[in-house]
N, C-alpha and C positions, 0 to 999 in steps of 0.2 A: 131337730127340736120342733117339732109338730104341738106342743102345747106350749101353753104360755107361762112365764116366769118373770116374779116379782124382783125388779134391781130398786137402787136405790141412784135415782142420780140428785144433784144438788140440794139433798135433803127429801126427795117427794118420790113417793114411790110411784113407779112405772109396768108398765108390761113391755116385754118384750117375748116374740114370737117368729123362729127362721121358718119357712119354709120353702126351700131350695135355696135359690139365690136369694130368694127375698127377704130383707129381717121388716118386720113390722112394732110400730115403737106403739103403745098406749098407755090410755090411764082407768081407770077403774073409778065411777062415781056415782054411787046410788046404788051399786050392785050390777052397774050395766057397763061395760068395756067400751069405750069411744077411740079404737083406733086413730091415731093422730096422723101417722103417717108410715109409708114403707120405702125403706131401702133395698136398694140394688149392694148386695154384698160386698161385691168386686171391685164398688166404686170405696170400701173403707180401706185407710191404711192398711199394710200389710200387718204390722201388729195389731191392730185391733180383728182384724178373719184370724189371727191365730189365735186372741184371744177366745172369739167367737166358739171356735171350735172346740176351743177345750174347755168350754163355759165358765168361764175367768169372766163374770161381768164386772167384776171389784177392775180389774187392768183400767191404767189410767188412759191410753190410747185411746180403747173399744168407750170409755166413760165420757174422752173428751167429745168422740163423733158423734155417741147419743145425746150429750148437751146441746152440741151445734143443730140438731136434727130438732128439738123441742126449742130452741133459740126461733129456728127458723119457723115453726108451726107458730111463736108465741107473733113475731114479728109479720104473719102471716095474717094475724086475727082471730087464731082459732082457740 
């Protein structure tokens, strides 16, 4: 997945973007994408890569790791 796709996590829409190992989480505001942060694949549960793969972004696993990922960006300051 070389472009990027709208999920929905705790109500606010997101981007998300794999490329290779990496999945990249953002958000979209004003028309402009502010990447928040990227993951190392390998480092998500094993349900949520198999979510990944078969782009299941709805799977609660792959949903709870991108909450913790924009938890940690909020808790960050960004």
């Amino acid at each position: 997945m070389s472009d990027s796709t709208t999920i929905e996590l705790g109500g606010e829409e997101y981007l998300v973007r794999r490329e290779g190992g990496t999945l990249s989480l953002g958000r979209q505001v004003g028309g402009e994408t502010t990447w928040l942060d990227d993951v190392d694949v390998s480092q998500l549960p094993a349900p949520a890569q198999e979510a990944l793969d078969r782009g299941d972004h709805d799977e609660q696993t792959l949903q709870t790791a991108l909450l913790g990922v924009v938890q940690a960006e909020v808790n960050r300051g960004g």
